[in-house]
Structure formats: structure tokens, C-alpha cells
gemmi code that builds the backbone of each chain (N, CA, C; Angstrom):
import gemmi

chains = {
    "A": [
        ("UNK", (-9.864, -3.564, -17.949), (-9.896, -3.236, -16.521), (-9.343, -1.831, -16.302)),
        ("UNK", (-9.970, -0.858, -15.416), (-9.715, 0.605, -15.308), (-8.585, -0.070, -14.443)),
        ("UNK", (-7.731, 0.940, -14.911), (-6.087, 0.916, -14.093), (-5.786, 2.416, -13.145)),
        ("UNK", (-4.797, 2.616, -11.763), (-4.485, 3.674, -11.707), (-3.128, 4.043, -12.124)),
        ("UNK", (-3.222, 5.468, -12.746), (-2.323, 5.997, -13.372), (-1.546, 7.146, -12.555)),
        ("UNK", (-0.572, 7.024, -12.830), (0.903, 8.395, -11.799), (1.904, 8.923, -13.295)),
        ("UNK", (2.028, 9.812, -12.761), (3.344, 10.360, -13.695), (4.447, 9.858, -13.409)),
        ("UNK", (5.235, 8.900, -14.522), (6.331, 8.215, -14.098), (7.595, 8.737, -13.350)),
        ("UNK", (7.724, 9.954, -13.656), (8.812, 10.644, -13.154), (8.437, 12.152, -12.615)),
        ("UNK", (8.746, 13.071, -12.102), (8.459, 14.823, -12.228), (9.899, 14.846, -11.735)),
        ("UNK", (10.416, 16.508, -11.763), (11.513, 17.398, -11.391), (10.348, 18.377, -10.418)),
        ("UNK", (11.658, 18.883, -9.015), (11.022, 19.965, -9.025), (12.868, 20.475, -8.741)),
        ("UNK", (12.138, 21.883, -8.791), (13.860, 22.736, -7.841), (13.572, 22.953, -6.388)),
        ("UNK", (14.481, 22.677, -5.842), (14.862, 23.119, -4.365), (13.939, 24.537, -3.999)),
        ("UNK", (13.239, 24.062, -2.996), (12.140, 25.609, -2.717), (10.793, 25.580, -3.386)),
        ("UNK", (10.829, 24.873, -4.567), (9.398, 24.960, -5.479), (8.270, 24.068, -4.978)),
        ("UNK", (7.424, 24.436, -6.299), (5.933, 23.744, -6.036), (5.334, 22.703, -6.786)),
        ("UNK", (5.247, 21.395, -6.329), (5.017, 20.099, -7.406), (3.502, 19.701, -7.010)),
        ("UNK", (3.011, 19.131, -7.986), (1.769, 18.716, -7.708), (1.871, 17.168, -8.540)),
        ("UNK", (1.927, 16.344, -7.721), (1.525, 14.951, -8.576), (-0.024, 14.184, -8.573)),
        ("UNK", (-0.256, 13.613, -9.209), (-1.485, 13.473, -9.657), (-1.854, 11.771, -9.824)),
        ("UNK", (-3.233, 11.407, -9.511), (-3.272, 10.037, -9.162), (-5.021, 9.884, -9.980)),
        ("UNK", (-4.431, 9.466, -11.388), (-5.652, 9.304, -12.207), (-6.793, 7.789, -12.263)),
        ("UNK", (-7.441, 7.630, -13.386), (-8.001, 6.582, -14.130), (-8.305, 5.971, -15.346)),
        ("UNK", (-7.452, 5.282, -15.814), (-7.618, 5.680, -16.812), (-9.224, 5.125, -18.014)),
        ("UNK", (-10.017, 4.983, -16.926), (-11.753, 5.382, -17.004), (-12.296, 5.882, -15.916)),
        ("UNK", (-12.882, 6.936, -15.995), (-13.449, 7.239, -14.970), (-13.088, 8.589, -14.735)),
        ("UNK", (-13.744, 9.486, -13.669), (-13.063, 10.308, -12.521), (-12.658, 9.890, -11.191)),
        ("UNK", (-11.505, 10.175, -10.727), (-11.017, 9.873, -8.953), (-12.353, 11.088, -8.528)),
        ("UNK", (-13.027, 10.674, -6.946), (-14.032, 11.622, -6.205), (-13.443, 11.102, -4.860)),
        ("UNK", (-13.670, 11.559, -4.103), (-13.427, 10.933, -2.596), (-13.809, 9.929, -2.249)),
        ("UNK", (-14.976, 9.391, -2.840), (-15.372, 8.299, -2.551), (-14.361, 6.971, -2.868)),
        ("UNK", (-12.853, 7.569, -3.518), (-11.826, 6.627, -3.621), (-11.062, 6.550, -2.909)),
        ("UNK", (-11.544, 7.440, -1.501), (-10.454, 7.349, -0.612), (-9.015, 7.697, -0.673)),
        ("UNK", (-8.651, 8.540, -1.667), (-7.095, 8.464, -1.903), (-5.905, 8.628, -1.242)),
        ("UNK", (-5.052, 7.540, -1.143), (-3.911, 7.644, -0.040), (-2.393, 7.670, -1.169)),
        ("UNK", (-1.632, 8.672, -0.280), (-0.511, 9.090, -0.813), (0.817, 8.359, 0.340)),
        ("UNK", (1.378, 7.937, -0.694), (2.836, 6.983, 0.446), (3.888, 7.884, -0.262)),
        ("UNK", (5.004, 7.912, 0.496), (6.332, 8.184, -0.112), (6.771, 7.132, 0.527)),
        ("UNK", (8.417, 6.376, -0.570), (9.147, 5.491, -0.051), (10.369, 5.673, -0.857)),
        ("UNK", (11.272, 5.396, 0.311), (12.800, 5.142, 0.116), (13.104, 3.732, -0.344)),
        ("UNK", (13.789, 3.582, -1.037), (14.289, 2.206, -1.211), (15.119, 1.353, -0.169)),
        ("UNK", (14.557, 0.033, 0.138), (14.827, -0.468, 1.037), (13.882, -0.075, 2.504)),
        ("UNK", (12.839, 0.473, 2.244), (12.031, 1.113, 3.421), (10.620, 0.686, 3.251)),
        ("UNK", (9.687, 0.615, 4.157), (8.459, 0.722, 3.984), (7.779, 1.880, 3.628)),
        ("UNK", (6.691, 2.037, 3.016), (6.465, 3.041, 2.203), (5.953, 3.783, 3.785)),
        ("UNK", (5.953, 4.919, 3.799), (5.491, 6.036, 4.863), (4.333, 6.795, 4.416)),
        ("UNK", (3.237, 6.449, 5.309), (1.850, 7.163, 5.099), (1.921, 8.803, 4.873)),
        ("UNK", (1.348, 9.404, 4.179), (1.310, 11.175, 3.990), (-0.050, 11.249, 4.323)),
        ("UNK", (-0.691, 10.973, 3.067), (-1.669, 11.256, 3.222), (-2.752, 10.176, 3.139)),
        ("UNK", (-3.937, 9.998, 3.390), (-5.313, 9.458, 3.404), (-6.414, 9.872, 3.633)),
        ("UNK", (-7.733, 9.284, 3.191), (-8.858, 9.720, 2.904), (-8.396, 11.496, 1.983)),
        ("UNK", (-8.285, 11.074, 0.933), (-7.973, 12.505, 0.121), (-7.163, 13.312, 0.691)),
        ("UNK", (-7.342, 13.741, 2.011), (-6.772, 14.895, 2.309), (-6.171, 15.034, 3.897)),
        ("UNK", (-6.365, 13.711, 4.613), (-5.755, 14.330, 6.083), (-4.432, 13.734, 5.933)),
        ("UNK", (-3.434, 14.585, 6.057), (-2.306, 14.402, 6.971), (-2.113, 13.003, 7.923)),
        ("UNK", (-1.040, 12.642, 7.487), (-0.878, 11.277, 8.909), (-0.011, 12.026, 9.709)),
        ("UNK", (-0.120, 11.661, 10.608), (0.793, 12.069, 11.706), (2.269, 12.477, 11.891)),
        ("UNK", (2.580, 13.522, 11.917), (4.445, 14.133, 11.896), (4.590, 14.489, 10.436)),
        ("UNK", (3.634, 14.340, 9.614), (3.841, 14.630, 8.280), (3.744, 16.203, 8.107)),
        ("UNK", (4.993, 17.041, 7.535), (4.715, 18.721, 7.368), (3.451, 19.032, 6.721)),
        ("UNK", (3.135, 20.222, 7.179), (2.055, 20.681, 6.177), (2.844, 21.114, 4.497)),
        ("UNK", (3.802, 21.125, 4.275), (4.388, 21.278, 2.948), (3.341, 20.296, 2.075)),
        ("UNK", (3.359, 18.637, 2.619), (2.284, 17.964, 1.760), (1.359, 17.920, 2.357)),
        ("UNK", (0.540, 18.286, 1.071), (-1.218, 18.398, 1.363), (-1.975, 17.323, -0.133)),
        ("UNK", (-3.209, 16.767, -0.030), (-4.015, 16.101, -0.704), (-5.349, 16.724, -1.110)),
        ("UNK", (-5.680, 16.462, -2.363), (-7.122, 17.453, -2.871), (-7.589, 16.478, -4.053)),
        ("UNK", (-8.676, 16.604, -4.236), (-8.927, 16.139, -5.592), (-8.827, 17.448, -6.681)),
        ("UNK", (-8.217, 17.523, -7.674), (-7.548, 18.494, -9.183), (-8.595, 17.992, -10.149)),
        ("UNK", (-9.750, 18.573, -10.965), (-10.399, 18.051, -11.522), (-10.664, 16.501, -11.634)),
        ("UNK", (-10.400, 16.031, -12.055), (-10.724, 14.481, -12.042), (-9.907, 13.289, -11.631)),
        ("UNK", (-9.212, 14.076, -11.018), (-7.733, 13.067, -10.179), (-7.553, 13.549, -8.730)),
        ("UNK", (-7.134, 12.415, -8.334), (-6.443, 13.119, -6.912), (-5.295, 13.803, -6.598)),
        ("UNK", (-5.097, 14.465, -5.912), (-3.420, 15.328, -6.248), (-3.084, 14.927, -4.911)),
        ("UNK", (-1.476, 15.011, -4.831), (-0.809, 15.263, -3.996), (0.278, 16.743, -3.902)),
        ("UNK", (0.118, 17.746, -3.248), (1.348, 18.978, -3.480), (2.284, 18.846, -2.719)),
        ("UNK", (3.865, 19.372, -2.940), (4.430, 19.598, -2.122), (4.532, 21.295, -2.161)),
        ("UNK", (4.487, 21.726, -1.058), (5.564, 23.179, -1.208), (6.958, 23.420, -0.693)),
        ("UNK", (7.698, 24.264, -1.215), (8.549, 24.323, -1.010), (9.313, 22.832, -0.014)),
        ("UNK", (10.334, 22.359, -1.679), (10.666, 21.077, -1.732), (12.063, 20.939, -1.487)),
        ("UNK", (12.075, 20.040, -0.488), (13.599, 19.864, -0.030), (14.210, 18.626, -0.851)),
        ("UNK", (15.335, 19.016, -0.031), (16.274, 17.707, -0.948), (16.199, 16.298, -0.280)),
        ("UNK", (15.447, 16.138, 0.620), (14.975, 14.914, 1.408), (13.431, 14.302, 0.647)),
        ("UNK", (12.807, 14.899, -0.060), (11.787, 14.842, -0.475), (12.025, 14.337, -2.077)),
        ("UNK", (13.292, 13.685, -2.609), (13.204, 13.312, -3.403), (13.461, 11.675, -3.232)),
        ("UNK", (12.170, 11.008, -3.932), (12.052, 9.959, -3.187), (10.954, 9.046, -4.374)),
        ("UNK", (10.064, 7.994, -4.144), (9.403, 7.571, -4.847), (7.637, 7.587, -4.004)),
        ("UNK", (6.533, 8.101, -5.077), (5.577, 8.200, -4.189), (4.621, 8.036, -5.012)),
        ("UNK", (3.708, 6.945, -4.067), (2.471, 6.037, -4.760), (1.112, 6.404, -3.928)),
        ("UNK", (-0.004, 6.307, -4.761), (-1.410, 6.283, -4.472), (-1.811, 5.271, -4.593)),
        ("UNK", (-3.037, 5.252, -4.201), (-3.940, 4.203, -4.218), (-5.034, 4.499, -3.991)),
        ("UNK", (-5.952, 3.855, -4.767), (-7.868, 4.405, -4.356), (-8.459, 2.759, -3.852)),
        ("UNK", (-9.618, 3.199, -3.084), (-10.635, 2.057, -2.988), (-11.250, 1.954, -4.080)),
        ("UNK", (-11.345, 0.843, -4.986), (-12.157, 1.014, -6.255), (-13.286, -0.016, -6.072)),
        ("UNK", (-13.598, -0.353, -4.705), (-15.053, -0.552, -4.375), (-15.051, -2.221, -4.484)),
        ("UNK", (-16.116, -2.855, -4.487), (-15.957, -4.727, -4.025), (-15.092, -4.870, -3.284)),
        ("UNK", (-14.141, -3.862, -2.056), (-13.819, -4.586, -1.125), (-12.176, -4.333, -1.671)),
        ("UNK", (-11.987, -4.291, -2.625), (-10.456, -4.236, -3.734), (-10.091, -2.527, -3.385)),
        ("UNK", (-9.141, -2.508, -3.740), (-7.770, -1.589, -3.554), (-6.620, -1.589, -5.248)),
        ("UNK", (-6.162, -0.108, -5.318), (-5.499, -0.480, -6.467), (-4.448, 0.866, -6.104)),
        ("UNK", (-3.014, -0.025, -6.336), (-1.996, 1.183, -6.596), (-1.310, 1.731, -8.013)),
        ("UNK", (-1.176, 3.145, -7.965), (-0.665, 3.738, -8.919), (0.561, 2.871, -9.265)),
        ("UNK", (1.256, 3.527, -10.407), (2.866, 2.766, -10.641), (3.626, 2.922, -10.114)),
        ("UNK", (3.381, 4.317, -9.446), (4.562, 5.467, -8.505), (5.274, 6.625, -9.748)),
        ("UNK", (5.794, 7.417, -8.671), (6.340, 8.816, -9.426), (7.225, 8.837, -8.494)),
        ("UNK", (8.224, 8.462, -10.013), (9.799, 9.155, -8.555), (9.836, 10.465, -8.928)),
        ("UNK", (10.137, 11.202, -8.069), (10.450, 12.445, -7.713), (11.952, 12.921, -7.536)),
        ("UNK", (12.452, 14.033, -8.497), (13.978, 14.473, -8.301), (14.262, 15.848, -8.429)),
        ("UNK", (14.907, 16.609, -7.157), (14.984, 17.326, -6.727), (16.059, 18.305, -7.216)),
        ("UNK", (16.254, 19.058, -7.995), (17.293, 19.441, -8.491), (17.116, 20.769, -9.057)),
    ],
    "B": [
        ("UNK", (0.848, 3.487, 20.711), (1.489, 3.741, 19.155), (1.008, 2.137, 18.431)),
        ("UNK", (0.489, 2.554, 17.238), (0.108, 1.547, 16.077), (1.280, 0.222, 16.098)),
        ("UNK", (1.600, -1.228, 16.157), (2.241, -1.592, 15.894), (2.099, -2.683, 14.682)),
        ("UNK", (2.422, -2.699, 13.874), (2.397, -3.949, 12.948), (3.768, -4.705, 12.529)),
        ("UNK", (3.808, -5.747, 13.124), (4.879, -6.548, 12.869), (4.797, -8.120, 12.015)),
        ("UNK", (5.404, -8.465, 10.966), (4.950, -9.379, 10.162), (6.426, -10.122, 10.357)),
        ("UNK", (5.895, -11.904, 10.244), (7.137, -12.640, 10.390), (6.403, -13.747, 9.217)),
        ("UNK", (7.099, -14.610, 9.054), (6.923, -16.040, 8.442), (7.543, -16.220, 6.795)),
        ("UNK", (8.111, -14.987, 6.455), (8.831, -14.691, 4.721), (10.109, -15.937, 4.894)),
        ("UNK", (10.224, -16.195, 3.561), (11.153, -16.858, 3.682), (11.956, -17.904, 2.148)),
        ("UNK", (12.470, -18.513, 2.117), (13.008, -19.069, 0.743), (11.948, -19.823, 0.440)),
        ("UNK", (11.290, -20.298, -0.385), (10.248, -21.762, -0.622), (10.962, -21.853, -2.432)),
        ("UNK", (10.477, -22.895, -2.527), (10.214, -23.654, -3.770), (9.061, -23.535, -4.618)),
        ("UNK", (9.361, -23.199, -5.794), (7.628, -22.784, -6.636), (6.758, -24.251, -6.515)),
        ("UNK", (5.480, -23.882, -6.550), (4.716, -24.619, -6.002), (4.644, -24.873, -4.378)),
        ("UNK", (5.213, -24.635, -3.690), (5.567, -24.411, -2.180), (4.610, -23.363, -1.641)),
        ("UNK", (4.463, -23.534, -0.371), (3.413, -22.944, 0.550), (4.501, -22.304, 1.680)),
        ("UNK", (3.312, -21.249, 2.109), (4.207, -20.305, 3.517), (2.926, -19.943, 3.918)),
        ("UNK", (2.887, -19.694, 5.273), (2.099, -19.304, 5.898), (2.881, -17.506, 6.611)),
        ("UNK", (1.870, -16.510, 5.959), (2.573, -14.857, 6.951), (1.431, -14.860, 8.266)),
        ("UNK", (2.734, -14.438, 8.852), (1.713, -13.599, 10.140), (1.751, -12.422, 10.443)),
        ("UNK", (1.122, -11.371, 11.218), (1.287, -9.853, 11.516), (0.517, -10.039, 12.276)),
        ("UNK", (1.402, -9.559, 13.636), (0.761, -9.564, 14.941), (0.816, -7.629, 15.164)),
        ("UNK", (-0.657, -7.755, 15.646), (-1.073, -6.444, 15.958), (-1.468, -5.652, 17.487)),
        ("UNK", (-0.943, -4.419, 17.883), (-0.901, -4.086, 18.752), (-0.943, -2.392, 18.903)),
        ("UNK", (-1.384, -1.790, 19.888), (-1.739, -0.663, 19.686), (-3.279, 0.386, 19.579)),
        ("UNK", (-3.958, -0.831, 18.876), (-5.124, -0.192, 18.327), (-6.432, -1.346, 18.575)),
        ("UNK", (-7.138, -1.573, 18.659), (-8.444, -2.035, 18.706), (-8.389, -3.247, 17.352)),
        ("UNK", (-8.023, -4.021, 17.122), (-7.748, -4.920, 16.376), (-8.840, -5.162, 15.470)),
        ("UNK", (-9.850, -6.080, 16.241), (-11.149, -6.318, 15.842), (-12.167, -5.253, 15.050)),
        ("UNK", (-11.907, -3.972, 15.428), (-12.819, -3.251, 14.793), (-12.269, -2.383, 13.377)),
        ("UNK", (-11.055, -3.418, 12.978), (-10.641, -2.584, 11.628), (-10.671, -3.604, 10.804)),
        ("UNK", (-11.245, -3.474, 9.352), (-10.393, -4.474, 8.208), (-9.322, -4.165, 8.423)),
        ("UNK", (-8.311, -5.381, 7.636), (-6.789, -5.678, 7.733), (-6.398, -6.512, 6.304)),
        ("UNK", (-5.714, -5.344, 5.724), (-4.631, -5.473, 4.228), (-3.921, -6.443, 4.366)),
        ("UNK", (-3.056, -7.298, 3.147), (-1.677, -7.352, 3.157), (-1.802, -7.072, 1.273)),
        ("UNK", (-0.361, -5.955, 1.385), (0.046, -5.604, 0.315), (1.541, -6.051, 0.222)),
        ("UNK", (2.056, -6.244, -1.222), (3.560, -6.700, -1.710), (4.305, -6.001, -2.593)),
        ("UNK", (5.349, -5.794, -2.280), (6.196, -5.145, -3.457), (7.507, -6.238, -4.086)),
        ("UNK", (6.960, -6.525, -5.409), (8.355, -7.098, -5.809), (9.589, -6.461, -6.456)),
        ("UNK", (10.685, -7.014, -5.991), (12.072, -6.362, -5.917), (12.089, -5.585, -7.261)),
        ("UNK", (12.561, -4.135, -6.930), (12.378, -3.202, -7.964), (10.948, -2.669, -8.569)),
        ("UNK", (10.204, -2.975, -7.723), (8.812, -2.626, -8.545), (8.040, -1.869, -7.791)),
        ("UNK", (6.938, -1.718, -8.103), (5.587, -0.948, -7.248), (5.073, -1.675, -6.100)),
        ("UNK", (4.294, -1.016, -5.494), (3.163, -1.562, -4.324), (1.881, -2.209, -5.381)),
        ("UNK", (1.662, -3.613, -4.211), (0.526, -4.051, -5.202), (-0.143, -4.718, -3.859)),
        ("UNK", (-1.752, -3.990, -3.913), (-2.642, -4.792, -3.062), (-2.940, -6.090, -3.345)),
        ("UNK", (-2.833, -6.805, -2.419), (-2.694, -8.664, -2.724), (-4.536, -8.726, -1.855)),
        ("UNK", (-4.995, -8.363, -0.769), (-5.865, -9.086, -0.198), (-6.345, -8.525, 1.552)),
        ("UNK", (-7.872, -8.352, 1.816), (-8.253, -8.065, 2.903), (-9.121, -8.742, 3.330)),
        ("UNK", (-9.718, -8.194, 4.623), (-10.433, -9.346, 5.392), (-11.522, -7.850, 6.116)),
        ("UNK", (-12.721, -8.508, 5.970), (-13.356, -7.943, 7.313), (-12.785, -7.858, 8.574)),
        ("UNK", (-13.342, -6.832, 9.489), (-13.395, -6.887, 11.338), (-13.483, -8.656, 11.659)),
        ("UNK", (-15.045, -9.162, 11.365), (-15.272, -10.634, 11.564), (-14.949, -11.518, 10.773)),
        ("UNK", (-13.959, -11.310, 10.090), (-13.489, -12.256, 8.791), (-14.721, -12.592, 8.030)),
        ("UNK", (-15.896, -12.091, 7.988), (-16.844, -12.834, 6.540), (-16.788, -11.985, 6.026)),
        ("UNK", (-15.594, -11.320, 5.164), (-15.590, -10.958, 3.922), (-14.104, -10.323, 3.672)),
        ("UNK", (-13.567, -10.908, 2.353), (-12.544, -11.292, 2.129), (-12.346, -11.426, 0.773)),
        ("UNK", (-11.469, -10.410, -0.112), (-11.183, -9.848, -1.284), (-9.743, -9.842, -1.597)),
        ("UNK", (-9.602, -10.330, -2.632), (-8.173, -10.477, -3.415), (-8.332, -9.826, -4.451)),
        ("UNK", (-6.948, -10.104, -5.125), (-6.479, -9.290, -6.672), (-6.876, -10.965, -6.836)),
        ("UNK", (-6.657, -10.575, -8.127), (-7.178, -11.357, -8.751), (-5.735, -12.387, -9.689)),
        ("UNK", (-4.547, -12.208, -9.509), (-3.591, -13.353, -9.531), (-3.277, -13.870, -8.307)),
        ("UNK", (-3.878, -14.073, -7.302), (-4.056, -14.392, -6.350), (-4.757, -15.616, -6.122)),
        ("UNK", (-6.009, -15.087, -6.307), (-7.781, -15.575, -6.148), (-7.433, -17.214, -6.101)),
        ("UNK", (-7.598, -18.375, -5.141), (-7.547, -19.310, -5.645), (-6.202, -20.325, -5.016)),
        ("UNK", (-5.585, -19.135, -4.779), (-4.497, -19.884, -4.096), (-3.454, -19.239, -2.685)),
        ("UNK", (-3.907, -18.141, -2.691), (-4.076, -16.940, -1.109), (-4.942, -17.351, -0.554)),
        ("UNK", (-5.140, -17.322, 1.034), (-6.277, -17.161, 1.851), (-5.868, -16.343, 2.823)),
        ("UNK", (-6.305, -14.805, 2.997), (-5.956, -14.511, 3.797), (-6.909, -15.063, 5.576)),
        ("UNK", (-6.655, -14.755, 6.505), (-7.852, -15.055, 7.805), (-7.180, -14.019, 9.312)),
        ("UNK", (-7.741, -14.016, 9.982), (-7.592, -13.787, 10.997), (-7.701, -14.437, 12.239)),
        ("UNK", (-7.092, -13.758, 13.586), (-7.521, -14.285, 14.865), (-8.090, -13.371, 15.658)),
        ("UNK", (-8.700, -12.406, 16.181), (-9.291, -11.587, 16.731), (-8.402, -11.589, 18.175)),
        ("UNK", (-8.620, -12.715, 18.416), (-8.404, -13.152, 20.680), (-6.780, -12.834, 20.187)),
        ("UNK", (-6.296, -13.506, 18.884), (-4.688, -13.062, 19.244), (-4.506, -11.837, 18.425)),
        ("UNK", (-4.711, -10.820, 18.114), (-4.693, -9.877, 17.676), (-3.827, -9.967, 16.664)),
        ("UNK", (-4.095, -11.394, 15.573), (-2.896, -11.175, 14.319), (-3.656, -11.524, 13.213)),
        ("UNK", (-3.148, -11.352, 12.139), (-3.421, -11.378, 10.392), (-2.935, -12.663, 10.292)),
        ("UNK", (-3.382, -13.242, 9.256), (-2.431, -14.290, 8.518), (-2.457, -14.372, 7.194)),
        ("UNK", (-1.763, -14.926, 5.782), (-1.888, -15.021, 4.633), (-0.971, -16.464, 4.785)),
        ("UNK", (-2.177, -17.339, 4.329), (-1.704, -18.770, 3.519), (-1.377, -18.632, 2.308)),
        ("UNK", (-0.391, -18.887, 2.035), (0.106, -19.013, 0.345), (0.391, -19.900, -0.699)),
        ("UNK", (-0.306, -21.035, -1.229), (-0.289, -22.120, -1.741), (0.292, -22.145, -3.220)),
        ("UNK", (0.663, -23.247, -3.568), (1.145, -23.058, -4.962), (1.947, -21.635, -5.612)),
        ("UNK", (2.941, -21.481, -4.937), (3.538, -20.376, -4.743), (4.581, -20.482, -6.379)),
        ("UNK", (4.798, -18.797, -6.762), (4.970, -18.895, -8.110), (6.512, -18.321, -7.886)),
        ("UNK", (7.493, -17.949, -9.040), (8.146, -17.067, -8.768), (7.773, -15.461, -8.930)),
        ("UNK", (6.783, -15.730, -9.445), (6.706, -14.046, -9.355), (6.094, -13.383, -8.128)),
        ("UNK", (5.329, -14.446, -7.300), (5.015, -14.109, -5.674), (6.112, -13.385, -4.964)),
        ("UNK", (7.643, -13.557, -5.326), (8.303, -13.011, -4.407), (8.536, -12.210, -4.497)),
        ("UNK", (8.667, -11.324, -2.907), (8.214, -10.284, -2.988), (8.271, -9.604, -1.618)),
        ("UNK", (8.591, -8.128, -1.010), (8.147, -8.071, 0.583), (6.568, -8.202, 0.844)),
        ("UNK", (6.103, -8.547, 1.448), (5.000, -8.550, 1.974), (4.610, -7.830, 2.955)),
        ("UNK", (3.783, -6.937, 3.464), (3.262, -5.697, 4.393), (1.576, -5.651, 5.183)),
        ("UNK", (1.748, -6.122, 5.805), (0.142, -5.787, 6.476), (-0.306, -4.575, 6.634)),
        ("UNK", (-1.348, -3.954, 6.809), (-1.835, -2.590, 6.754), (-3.004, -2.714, 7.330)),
        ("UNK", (-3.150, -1.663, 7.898), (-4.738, -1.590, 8.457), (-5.521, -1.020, 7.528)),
        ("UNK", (-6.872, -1.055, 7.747), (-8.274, -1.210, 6.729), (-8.179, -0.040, 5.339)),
        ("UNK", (-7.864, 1.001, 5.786), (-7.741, 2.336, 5.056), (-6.096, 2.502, 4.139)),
        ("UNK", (-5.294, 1.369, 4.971), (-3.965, 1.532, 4.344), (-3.035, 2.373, 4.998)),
        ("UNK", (-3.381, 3.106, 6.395), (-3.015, 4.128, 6.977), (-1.709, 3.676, 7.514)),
        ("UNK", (-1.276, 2.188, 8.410), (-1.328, 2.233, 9.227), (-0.358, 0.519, 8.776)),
        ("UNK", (1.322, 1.062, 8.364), (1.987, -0.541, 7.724), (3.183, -1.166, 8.634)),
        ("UNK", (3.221, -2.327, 8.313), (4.754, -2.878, 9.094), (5.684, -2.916, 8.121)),
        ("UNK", (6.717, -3.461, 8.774), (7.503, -3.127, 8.198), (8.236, -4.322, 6.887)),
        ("UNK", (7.441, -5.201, 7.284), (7.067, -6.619, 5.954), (8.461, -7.552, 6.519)),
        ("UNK", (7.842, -8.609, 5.646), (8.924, -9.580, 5.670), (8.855, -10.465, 3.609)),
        ("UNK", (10.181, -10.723, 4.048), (10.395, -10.961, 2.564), (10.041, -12.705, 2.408)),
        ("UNK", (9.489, -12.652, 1.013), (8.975, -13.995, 0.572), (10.085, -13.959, -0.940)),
        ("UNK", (10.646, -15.406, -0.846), (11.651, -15.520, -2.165), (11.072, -17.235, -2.657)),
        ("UNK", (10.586, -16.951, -3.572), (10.081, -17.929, -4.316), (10.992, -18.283, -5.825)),
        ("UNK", (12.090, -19.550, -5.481), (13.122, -19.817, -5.963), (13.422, -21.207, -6.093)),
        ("UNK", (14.171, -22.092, -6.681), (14.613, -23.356, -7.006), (15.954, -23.389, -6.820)),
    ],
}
model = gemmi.Model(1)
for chain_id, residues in chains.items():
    chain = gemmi.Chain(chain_id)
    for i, (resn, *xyz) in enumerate(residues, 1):
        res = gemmi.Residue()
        res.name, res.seqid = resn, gemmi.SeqId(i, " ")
        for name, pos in zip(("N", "CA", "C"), xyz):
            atom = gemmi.Atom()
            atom.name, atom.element = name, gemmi.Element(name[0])
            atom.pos, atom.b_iso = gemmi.Position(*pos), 0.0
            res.add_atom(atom)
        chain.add_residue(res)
    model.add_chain(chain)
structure = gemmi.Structure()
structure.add_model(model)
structure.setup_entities()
């Protein structure tokens, strides 16, 4: 069964530029997977960023933005605060109606 | 403003049943599919199961399949997930979402325990 794949962990530094990435491990991610990006705190519900690849949810900075990166979906941050270290999951439509989430990528800011 | 609010989590017994609800408000109810996704303690998000606008059509994961039903009510603007033969590894928060995933509450917890 094709699974989705996240980078278990990344670093960035205070101010920098991260790009996390939301694979398959058959296949290419295209839009047609719909890709949605959550960040979540522990003890919280995960908080929408992004969906359909690339729009913005609502009150979300433009710091994060969504694209497809050759054959994955990305998520960027720019210039990364210390509030932004956190845990953050994708998910694609992988079609029959089904849904599948990444493992997550915690993120640490330092 | 979007509201999704989920109640009915609670202690059960493996093999034990619960019925979730998520009552919806805000948005046009009827004209969206409607998620429920779970996270168990310490772990990832995992899509459990959706439903059409008119409920005829209706998709699970597949440790599910068989003993979930999710359904709807349209006139009362809520979700539901029946949960039968309930395991320990079911427990878990539970989260409703609208069709795209955009759009979550804030869950209620299911503890499947002896």
C-alpha cells in the first residue's frame, strides 16, 4: 500500500528558510492530491495552514506558503519564529473517497 | 464563523460501543462531505472515515471497515460515528472536519480500557 511520507524531524534558525515536504512513497504528489498542511501543538487541535496545495486558511501569515517541489508537496516557512516550532502534518486525497496523513515533522527552532 | 463541535467520547470497555456526534454550524451543512479523523495519545493524525453531502457514499480506512459507521442528519446539521466492537487501540481524540479537511473541532476523547 503507497504510504505518505514527512521528514521526521527538521531544524531551522530563528529568521531562516525551511521547506518541508509531503511525499509517496509510489508515485508523484500533483494537485490532484489536494494537499493540506496542519500545524499542531500538543494538547491542541491541529490548525489548518494550508489546503488545496496552496491557499492559505484564514489569519495564517504569508511566511507559510504551499507548492508542489518536484514530486512532493511542500510546505515553506520564511523567516521562522520561535512560535513556529511545533509539529506539522499533510495529507493528500488519494482518491476512492479515502484520505491519508503523513507521520508529521516536528519542527525545532534554534 | 465555521463551528464544529463534537461530544459523545468517553471510557468504554473493549468490545463496547459509543456513539460521536458533531454538531455543525456556520456553513451550509448539506452541501459539504464531512470527515472524522483520530489521533492516538502521542501519535499522528489518522483519517478514520467520510460521508457524502446525501450520505450515499461513505469511505473508511480500512481498520475500521466493518465495525465504524459513520451517517449523518442534514435537518439537524450533525455528523455521527457509531463505533462497535471497540478495540484498545481505537482510543484516541476524535475530530470532525469538513469535506477538504479545512475546517476541525476541537474533538472529544474516546478511552477504550478495562
Amino acid at each position: 500500500q503507497t504510504v505518505v511520507t514527512q521528514e521526521p524531524s527538521f531544524s531551522v534558525s530563528p529568521g531562516g528558510t525551511v521547506t518541508l515536504t509531503c511525499g509517496l512513497t509510489s508515485g508523484s504528489v500533483s494537485t490532484s492530491y489536494y494537499p493540506a498542511w496542519y500545524q499542531q501543538t500538543p494538547g491542541l487541535a491541529p490548525r489548518t495552514l494550508i489546503y488545496a496545495t496552496n491557499t492559505r486558511s484564514f489569519g495564517v501569515p504569508d511566511r507559510f506558503s504551499g507548492s508542489i517541489l518536484g514530486n512532493k508537496a511542500a510546505l515553506t516557512i520564511t523567516g521562522a519564529q520561535a512560535d513556529d516550532e511545533s509539529h506539522y502534518y499533510c495529507v493528500l486525497f488519494m482518491g476512492g473517497g479515502t484520505w491519508m496523513f503523513g507521520g508529521g515533522t516536528k519542527l525545532t527552532v534554534l | 464563523e465555521v463551528q464544529l463541535v463534537e461530544s459523545g467520547g468517553g471510557l468504554v470497555q473493549p468490545g463496547g460501543s459509543l456513539r460521536l456526534s458533531c454538531a455543525a454550524s456556520g456553513f451550509t451543512f448539506n452541501t459539504y462531505w464531512m470527515n472524522w479523523v483520530r489521533q492516538a495519545p502521542g501519535k499522528g493524525l489518522e483519517w478514520v472515515a467520510n460521508i457524502k453531502q446525501d450520505g450515499s457514499g461513505k469511505y473508511y480506512v480500512e481498520s475500521v471497515q466493518g465495525r465504524f459507521t459513520i451517517s449523518r442528519d442534514n435537518a439537524k446539521n450533525s455528523l455521527y460515528l457509531q463505533m462497535n466492537s471497540l478495540r484498545a487501540e481505537d482510543t484516541a481524540v476524535y475530530y470532525c472536519a469538513t469535506g477538504s479537511l479545512r475546517y476541525w473541532g476541537q474533538g472529544t476523547l474516546v478511552t477504550v480500557s478495562s
